[in-house]
C-alpha positions as a Python dict, from the first residue, in 0.01 Angstrom:
ca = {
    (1, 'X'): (0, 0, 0),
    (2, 'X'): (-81, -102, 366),
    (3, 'X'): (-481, -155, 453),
    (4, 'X'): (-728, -420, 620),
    (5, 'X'): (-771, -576, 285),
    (6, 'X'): (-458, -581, 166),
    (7, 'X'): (-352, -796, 452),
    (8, 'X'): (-642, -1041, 413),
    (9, 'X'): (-534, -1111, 70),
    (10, 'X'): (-182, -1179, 233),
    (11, 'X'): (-282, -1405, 463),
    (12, 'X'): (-316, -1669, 155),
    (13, 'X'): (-674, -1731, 251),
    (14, 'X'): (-923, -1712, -110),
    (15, 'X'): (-1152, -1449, -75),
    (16, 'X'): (-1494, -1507, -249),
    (17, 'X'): (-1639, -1218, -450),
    (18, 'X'): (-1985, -1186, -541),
    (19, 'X'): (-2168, -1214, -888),
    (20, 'X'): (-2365, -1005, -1122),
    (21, 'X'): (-2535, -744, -991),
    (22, 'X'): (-2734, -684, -1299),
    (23, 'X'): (-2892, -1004, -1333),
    (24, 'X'): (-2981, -1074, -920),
    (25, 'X'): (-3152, -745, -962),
    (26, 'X'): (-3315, -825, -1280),
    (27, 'X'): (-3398, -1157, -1106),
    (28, 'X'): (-3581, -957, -887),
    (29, 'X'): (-3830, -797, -1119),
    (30, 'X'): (-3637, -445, -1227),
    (31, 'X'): (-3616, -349, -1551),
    (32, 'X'): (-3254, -245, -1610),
    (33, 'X'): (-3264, -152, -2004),
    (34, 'X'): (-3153, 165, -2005),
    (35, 'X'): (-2793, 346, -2017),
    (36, 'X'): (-2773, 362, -1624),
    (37, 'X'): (-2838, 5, -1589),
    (38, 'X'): (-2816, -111, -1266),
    (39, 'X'): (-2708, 238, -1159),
    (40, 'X'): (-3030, 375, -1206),
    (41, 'X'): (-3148, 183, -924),
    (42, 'X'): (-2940, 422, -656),
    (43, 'X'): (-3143, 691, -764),
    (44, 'X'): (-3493, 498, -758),
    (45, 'X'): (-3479, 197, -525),
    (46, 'X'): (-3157, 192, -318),
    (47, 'X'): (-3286, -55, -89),
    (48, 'X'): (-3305, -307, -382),
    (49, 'X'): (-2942, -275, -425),
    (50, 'X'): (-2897, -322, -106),
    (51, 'X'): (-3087, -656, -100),
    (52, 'X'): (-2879, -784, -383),
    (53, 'X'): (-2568, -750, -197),
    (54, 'X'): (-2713, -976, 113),
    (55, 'X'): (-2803, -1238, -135),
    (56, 'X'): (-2454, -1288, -256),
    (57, 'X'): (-2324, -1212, 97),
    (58, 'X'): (-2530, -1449, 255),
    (59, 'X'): (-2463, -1686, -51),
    (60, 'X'): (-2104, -1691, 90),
    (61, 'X'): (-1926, -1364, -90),
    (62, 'X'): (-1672, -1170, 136),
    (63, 'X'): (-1629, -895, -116),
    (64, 'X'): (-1948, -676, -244),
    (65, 'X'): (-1880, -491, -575),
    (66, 'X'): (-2125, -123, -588),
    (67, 'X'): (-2365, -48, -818),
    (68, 'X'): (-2144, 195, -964),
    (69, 'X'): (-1997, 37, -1255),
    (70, 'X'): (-2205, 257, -1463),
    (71, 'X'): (-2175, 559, -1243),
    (72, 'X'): (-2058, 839, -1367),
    (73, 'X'): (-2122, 1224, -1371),
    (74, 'X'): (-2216, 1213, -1785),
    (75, 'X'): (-2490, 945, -1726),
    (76, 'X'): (-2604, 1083, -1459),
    (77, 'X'): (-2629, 1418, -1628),
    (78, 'X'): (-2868, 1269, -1880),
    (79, 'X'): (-3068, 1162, -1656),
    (80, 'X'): (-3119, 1530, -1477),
    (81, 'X'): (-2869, 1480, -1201),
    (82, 'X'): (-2584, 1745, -1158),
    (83, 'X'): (-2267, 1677, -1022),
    (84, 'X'): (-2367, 1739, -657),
    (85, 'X'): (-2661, 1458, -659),
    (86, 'X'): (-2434, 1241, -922),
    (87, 'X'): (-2173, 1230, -621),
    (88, 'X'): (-2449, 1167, -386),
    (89, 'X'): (-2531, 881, -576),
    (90, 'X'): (-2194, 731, -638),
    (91, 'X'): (-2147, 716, -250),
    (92, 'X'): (-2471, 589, -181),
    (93, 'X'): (-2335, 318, -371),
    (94, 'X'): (-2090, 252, -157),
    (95, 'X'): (-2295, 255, 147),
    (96, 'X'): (-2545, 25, 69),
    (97, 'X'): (-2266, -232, 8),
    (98, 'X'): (-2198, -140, 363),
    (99, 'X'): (-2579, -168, 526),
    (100, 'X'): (-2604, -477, 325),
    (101, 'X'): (-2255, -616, 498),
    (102, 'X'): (-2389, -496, 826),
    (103, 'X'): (-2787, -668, 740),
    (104, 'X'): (-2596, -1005, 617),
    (105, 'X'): (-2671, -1291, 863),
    (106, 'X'): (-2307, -1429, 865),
    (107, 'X'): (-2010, -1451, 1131),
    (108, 'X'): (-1717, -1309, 903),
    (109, 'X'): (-1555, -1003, 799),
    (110, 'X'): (-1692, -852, 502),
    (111, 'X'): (-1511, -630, 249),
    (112, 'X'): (-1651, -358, -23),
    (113, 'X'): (-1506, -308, -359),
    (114, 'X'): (-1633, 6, -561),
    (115, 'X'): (-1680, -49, -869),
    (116, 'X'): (-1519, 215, -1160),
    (117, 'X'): (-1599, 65, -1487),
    (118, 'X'): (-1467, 176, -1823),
    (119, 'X'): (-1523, 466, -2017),
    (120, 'X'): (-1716, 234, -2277),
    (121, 'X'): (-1994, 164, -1991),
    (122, 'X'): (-2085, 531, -1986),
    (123, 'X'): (-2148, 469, -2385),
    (124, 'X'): (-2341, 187, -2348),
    (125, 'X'): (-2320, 79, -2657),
    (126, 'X'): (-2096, -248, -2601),
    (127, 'X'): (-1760, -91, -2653),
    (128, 'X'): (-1621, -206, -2318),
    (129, 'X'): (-1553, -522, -2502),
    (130, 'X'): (-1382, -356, -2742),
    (131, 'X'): (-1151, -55, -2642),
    (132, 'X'): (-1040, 240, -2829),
    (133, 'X'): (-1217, 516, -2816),
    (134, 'X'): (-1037, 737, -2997),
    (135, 'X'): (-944, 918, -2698),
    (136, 'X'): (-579, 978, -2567),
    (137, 'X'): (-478, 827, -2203),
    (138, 'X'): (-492, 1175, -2091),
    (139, 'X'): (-826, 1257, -2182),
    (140, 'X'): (-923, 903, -2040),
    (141, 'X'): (-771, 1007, -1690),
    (142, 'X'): (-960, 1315, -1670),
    (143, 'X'): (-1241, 1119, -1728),
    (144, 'X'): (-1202, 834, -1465),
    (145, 'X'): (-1033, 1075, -1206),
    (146, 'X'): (-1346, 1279, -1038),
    (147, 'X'): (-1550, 976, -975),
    (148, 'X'): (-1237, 810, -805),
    (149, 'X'): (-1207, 1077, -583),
    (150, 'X'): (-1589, 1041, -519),
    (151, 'X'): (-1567, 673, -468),
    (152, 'X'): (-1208, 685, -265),
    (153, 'X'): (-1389, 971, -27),
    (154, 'X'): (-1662, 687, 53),
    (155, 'X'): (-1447, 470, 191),
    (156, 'X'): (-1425, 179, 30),
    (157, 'X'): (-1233, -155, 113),
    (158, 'X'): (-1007, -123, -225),
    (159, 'X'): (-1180, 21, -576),
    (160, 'X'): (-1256, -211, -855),
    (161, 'X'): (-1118, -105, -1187),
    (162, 'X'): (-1284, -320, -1368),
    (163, 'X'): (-1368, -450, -1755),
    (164, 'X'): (-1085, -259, -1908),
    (165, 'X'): (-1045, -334, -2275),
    (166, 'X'): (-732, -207, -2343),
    (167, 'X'): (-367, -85, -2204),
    (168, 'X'): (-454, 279, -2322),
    (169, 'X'): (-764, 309, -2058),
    (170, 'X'): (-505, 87, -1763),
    (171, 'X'): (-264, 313, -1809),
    (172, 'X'): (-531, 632, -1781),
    (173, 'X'): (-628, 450, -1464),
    (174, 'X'): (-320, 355, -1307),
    (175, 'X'): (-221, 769, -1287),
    (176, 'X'): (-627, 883, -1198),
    (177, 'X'): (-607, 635, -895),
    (178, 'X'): (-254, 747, -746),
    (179, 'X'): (-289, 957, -411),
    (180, 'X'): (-617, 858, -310),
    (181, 'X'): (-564, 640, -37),
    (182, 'X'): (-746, 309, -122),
    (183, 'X'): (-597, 22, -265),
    (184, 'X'): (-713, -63, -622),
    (185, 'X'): (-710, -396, -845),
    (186, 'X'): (-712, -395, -1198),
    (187, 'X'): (-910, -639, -1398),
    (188, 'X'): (-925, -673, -1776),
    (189, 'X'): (-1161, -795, -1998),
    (190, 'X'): (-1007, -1055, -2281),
    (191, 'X'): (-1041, -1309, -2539),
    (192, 'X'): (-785, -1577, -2537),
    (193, 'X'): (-476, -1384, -2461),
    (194, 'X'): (-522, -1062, -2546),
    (195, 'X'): (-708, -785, -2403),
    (196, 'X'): (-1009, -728, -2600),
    (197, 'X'): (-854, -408, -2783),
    (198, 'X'): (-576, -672, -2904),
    (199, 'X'): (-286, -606, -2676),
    (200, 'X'): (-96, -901, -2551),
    (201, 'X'): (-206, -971, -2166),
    (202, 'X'): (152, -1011, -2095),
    (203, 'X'): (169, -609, -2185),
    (204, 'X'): (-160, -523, -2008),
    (205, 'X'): (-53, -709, -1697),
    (206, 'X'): (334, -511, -1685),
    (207, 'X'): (169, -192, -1672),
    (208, 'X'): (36, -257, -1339),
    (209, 'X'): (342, -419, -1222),
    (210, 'X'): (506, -135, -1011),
    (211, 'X'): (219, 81, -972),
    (212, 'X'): (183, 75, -557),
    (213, 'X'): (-190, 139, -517),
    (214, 'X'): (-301, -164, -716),
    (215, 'X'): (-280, -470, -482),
    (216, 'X'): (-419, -725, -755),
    (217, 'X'): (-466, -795, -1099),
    (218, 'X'): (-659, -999, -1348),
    (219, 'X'): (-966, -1074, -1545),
    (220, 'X'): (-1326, -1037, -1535),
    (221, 'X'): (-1654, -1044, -1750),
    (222, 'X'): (-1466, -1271, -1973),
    (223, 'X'): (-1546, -1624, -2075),
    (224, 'X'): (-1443, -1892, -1810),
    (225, 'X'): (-1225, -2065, -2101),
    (226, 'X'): (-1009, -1759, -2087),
    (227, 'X'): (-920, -1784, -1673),
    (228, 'X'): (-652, -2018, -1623),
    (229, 'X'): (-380, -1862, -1846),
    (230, 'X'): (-475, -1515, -1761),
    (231, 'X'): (-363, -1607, -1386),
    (232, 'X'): (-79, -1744, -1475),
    (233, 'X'): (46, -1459, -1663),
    (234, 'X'): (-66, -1194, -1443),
    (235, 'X'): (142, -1387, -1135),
    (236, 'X'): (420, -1438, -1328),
    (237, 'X'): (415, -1087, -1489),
    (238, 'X'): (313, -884, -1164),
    (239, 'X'): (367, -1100, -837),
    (240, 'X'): (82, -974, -723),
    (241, 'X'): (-258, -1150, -527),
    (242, 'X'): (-471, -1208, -905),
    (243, 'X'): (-856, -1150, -943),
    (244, 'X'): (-1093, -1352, -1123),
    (245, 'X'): (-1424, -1331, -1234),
    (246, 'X'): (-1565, -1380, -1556),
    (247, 'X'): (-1899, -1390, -1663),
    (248, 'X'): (-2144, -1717, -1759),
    (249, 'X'): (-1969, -1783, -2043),
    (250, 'X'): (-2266, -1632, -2292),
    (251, 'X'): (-2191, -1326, -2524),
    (252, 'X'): (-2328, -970, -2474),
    (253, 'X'): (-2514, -845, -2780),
    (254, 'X'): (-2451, -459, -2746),
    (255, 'X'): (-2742, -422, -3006),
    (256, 'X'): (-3007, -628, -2913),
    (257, 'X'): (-2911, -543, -2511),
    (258, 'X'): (-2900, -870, -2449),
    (259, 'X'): (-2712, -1228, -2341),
    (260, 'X'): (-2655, -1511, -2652),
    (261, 'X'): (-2507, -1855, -2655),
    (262, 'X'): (-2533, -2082, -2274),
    (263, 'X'): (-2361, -2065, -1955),
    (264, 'X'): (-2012, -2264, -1936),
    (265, 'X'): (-1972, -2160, -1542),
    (266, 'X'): (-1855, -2448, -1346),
    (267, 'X'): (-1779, -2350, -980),
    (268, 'X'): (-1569, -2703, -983),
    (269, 'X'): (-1281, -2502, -1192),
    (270, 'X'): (-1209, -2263, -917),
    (271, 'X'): (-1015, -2529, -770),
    (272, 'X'): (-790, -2461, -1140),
    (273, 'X'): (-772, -2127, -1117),
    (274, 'X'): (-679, -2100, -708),
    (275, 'X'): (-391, -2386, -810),
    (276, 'X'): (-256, -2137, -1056),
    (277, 'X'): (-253, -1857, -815),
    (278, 'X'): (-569, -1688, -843),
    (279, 'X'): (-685, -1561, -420),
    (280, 'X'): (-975, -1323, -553),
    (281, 'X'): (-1248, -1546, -691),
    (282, 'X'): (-1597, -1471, -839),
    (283, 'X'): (-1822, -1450, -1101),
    (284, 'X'): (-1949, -1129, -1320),
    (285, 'X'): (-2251, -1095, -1519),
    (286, 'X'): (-2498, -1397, -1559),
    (287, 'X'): (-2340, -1568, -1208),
    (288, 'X'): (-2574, -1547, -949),
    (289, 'X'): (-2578, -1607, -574),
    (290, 'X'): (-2652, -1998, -625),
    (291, 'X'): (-2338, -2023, -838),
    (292, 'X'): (-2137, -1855, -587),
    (293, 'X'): (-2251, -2065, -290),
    (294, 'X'): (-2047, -2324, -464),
    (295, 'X'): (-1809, -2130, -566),
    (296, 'X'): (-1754, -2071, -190),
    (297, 'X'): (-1841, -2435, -100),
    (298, 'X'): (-1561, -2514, -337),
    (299, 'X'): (-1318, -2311, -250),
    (300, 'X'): (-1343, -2412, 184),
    (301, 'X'): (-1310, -2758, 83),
    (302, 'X'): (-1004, -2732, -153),
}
């Protein structure tokens, strides 16, 4: 698939993508503890999102990733919303990526990824990290399928399929994202080699392989430990541009809704995972705009 951002990842030139959005907003003084998380905030203060995404821009990011990881018509419907203002809200996540690219006080071309996280977000209960829902790929397209159409139809740069625990929920969204007209990258979430459901990554990585909408694939909101084989696998396995960005390095406690253990994020091991083939690089939860000014620092001087 042909687009603007397909061809700046094929220019060989690392792209920088931003951090978490949870925790610059947190950071910030909102309180994101309940099932929207961070999506709440489209409905309540949408310029606050917008703010976050000039601090990582102007921290050096090229690629903004929406609010809308936890976007989707069911939460919103607990929260009063019905599918019309749901929609609404899923766009307007899309556009303040795009006021906050315009706002940003740099000289570069800027890029927006929506965000589609897994079905497990909509649970919040933790079982992103885990997988298997007990639902069939079918019922897990019909799931992801209406809010792709609602991201796709706000014109994105490419959609982020993102934290995807297993090869049941890629393969549901590898056949929800075909025909909609923006290129897509896939990125798991994994311990050691294995997506977090247990498949092999070598498995999880060949299902993407031929599928012409997704224009990169890797790993993100895993530990940093985890990185460099997961890019060499997903090159070898796909040929395609890989995506990286995992998280601090600390462990999400579903229960107690909150981070354990202490960051292990060194923005000097970009350098690693760019070497092994990696041309999307960033951090996830816990990395904020600091760490990715040297992530970006990094990666210009390597």
């Amino acid at each position: 698939m042909t687009s603007d951002f397909a061809d700046a990842l094929a220019s060989g030139r690392p792209l920088v993508l931003d951090g978490g959005m949870s925790n610059q907003l947190e950071s910030a003084g909102h309180d994101l503890s309940d099932d929207l998380w961070s999506a709440r905030l489209l409905a309540e203060d949408p310029e606050a999102v917008t703010e976050a995404h000039v601090a990582y821009f102007e921290a050096g990011a090229d690629v903004a990733t929406t609010a809308s990881y936890q976007a989707t018509f069911e939460g919103f419907a607990r929260r009063g919303a019905d599918r019309g203002r749901a929609a609404e809200l899923m766009a307007l996540s899309v556009e303040s990526a795009r006021e906050a690219a315009r706002r940003a006080r740099v000289d570069r071309r800027l890029w927006v990824a929506a965000s589609a996280g897994p079905y497990g977000a909509m649970l919040a209960d933790g079982s992103e990290y885990r997988g298997r829902y007990g639902l069939g790929i079918a019922e897990l397209e019909r799931f992801h399928r209406p809010r792709l159409e609602v991201l796709a139809a706000a014109r994105p740069d490419v959609l982020a399929l993102e934290t995807v625990p297993d090869t049941d929920e890629a393969a549901a969204l590898l056949r929800a994202v075909r025909g909609l007209g923006v290129p897509a990258w896939l990125s798991y979430t994994v311990a050691g080699d294995r997506a977090r459901a247990g498949q092999p990554l070598e498995e999880a990585f060949t299902l993407a392989a031929d599928a012409e909408e997704v224009i990169a694939v890797g790993v993100n909101c895993c530990h940093p430990d985890d990185v460099p084989g997961a890019v060499e696998t997903a090159a070898r396995v796909t040929g395609k541009t890989v995506v990286v960005y995992p998280n601090c390095g600390e462990a999400w406690n579903a229960e107690a809704r909150s981070w354990e253990g202490r960051s292990s994020f060194d923005a000097g091991r970009v350098r690693q995972w760019r070497a092994a083939g990696a041309r999307l690089i960033g951090g996830c939860c816990r990395v904020g705009p600091e760490t990715i000014r040297s992530v970006a620092t990094t990666l210009a001087s390597a």
